[in-house]
C-alpha positions as CSV (number, residue, x, y, z in Angstrom):
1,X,19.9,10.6,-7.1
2,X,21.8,12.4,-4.8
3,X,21.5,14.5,-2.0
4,X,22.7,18.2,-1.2
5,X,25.8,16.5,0.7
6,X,26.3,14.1,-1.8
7,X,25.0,11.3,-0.9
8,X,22.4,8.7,-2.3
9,X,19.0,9.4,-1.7
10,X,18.2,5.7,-3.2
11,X,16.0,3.5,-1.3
12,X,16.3,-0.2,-2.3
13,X,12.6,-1.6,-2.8
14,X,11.4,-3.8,-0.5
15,X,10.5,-7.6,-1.3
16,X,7.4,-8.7,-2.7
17,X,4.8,-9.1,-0.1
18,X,2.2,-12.1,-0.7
19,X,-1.2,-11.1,-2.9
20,X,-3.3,-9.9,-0.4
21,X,-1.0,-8.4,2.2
22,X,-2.0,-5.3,3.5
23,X,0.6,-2.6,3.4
24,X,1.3,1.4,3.3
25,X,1.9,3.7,0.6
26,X,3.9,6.4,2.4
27,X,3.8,8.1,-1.3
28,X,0.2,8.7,-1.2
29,X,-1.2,10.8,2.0
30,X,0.1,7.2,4.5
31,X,-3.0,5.5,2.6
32,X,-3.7,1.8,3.2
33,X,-3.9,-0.8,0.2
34,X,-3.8,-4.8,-0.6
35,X,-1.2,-5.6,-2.4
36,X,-2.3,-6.8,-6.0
37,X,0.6,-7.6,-7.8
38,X,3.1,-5.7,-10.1
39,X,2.7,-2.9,-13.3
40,X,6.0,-2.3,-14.4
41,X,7.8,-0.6,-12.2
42,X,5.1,-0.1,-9.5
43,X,2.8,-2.0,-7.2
44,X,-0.7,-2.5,-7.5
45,X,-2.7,-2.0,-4.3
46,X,-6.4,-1.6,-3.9
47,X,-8.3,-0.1,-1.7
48,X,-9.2,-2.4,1.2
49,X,-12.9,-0.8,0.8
50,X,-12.6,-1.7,-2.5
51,X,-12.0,0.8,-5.6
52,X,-9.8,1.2,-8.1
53,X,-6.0,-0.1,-8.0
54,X,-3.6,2.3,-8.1
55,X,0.4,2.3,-8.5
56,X,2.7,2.9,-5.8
57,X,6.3,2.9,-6.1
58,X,7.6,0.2,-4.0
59,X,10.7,1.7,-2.3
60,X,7.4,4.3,-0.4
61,X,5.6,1.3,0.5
62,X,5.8,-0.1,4.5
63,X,4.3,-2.8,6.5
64,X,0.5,-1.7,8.0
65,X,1.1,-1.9,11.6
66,X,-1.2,-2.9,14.1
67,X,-4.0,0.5,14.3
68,X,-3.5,0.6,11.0
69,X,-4.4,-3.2,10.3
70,X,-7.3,-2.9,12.3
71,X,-9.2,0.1,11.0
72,X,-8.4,-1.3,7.8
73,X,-10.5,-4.7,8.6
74,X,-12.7,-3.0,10.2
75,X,-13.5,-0.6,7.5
76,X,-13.9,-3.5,5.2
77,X,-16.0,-5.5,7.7
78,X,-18.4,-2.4,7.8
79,X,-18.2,-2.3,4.4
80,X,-19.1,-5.6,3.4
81,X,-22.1,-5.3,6.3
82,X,-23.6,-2.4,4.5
83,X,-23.7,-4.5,1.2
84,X,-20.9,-2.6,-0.4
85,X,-19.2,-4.3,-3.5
86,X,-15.5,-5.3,-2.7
């Protein structure tokens, strides 16, 4: 694809992270997932709540960084104290 000046817009994707890994779907509203593996072309990530998988195309996925890594376990530690299936 390219750009009005020409040039690419492509974005190479980034390697796999290990199962589990928490990451960033920039694609989807910034929202925070563990990476579950691969569906074709996209990535499985799950919500670290729980919830359904969904896809997200790997070359809109980043790194969690540190805020983001924490809410994220906290969120799943006040999940999992409420009893909440994860």
């Amino acid at each position: 694809m390219l750009s009005e000046n020409g040039a690419s817009n492509w974005r190479e994707p980034p390697p796999l992270p290990a199962l589990g890994t928490l990451v960033v779907d920039t694609g989807n509203d910034d929202r925070v997932g563990e990476f579950r593996g691969t569906a074709g072309p996209y990535w499985s990530l799950r919500p670290v709540r729980g919830g359904p998988e969904w896809g997200a195309e790997p070359a809109l996925v980043r790194p969690v960084d540190a805020a983001e890594r924490m809410r994220a376990e906290t969120a799943r530690a006040n999940a999992r104290s409420r009893g909440e299936l994860l």
